[in-house]
N, C-alpha and C positions, 0 to 999 in steps of 0.2 A: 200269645204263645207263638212258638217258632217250627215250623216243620221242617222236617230233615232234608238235607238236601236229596236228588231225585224224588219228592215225594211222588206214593203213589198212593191210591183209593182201593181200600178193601171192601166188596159186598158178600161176598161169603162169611159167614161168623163161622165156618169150620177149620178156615185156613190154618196153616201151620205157624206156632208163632215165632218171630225172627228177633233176637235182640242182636241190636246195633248201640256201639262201643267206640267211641270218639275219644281218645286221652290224646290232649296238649302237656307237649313234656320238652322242658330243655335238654336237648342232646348232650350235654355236658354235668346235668345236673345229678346227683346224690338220692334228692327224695324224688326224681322224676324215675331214677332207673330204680326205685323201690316197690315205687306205682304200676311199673310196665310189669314187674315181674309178680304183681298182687293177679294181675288183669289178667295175665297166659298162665295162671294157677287156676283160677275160674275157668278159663274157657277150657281148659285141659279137663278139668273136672266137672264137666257141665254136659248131660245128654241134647240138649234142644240146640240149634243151630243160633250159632251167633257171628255175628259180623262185625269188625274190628278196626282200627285204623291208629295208629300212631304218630299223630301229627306234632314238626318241629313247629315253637310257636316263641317269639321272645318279644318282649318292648320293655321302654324306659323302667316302665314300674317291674316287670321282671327279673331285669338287670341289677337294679337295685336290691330286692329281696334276696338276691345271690349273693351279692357281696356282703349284705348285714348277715347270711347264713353264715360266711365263710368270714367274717370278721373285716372285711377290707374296708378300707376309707371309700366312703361314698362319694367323697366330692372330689376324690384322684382322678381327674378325668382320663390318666392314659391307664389305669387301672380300667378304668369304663371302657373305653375303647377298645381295650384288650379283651375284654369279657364280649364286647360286643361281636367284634372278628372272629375270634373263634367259635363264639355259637353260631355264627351265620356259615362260616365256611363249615363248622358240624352238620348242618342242615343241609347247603348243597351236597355234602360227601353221602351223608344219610339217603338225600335224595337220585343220587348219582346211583348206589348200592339198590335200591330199591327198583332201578328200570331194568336190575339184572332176576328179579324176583320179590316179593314180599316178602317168604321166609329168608330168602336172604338178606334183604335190605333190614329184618328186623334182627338178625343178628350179626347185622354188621353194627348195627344202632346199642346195641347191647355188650358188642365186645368192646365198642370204641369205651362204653361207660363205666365198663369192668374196668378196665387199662387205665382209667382216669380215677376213678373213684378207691378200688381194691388195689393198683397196685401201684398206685402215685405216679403213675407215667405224666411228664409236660407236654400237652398240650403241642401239636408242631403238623404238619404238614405233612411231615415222614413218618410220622405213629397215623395218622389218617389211612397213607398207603399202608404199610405195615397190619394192621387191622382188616385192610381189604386180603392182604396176603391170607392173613389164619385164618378168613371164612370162604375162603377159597373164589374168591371172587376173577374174574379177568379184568385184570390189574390197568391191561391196557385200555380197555372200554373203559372200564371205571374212573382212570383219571379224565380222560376226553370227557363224559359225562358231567362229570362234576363243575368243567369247566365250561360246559355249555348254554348257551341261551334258553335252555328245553328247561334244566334243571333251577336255575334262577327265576323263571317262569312259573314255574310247581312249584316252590317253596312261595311264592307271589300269592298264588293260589290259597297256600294253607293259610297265609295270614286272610286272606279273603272271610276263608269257611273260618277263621278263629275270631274277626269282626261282628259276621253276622251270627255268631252262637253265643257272642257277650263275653268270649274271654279274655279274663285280665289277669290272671295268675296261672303260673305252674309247679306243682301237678293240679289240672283240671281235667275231668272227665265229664263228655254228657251220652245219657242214655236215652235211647229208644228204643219202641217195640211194635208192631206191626200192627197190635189191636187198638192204638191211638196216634196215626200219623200226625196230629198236632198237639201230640203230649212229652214233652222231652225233658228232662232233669239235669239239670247241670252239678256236678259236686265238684268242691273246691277243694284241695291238701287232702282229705279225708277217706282216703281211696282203699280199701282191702277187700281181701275175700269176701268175710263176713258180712259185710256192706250191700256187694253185689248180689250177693246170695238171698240177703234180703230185699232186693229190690228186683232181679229178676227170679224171685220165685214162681215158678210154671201155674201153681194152681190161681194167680190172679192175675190180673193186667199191671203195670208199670206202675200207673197210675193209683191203682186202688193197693198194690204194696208202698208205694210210697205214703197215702193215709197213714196206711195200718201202722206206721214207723214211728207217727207222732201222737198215737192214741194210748200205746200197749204202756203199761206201769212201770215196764224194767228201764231202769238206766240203760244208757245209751253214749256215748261220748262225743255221737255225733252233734253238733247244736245248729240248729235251724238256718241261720245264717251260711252253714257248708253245702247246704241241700235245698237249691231252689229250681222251681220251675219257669221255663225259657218260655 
């Protein structure tokens, strides 16, 4: 099993409990900004304190899955490369928006995907800046940022923390919660409210709702294989 990163050691069993909310998501992706917006419907709708994170995460095999989603020729390699560039430079921009804030960096992450996904906008450099424009970002920090050694570093990083947590597809989510620092759930494509809600339900641990998911009689559409432990 995997502990989270900073773990820490509970000896109080009265503590408050914390869930923590790890989603890897292509910045340019369709079912990733479907995922983000399942996640901030939960957390919007949830009393107990949760902690969040929206990490850019891409490789070979995820570039792939893009293009079979999107119908492109897999083996076009400047179709690859193109897909490649622009999710890398989405991620520094993502990460550039984010040292200006987290709410902001997450809806700068969200407008870029609305403008890509909702309103067919291409992909370019100037919809990057443009994007920074509507969420009201300083435009001038933001391009220096994006282009900087700090933010190509951070995005380094998330592939790090997306190595040591086993992921290989997106959207992937993994959860934790504070009554089992070495209990963590990884879920693959299979991301919604109702999911969350059943796995962070307050009245059990992480752990023991996640049991409870593959015992109860009612169908489910989730299948075993989208729901494993790290």
């Amino acid at each position: 099993m995997l502990a989270k990163p900073n773990d820490t050691t509970h000896s109080n069993s009265n503590f408050k409990r914390i869930i923590e909310i790890y989603l890897f998501v292509n910045p340019i992706g369709s079912k990733c900004y479907t995922s983000e917006k399942e996640v901030l419907s939960f957390v919007e709708g949830l009393e107990q304190k949760v902690h969040f994170r929206f990490i850019p995460f891409h490789n070979f095999q995820t570039v792939t899955k893009y293009m079979q989603f999107h119908n492109l020729p897999e083996k076009n390699l400047a179709f690859r490369n193109q897909i490649c560039t622009s999710t890398y430079q989405a991620s520094l921009a993502y990460k550039a928006a984010l040292m200006q804030g987290k709410k902001k960096g997450r809806a700068y992450l969200m407008q870029l995907q609305s403008e890509l996904i909702e309103d067919n906008s291409l992909f370019s450099e100037n919809l990057l800046i443009q994007v920074a424009e509507k969420v009201n970002l300083d435009v001038e920090m933001f391009i220096e940022d994006k282009n900087s050694d700090f933010a190509k570093a951070s995005y380094e990083e998330d592939q790090r923390i997306a190595r040591e947590m086993q992921i290989e597809s997106n959207p992937s989510m993994v959860v934790f919660d504070n009554q089992n620092d070495d209990y963590g759930l990884l879920v693959e494509d299979c991301i919604s409210v109702d999911l969350l809600k059943k796995l962070c339900n307050p009245k059990s641990s992480l752990k023991e709702n996640h049991k409870k998911m593959f015992i109860q009689t009612e169908h489910t559409p989730l299948q075993k294989k989208n729901l494993r432990v790290l």
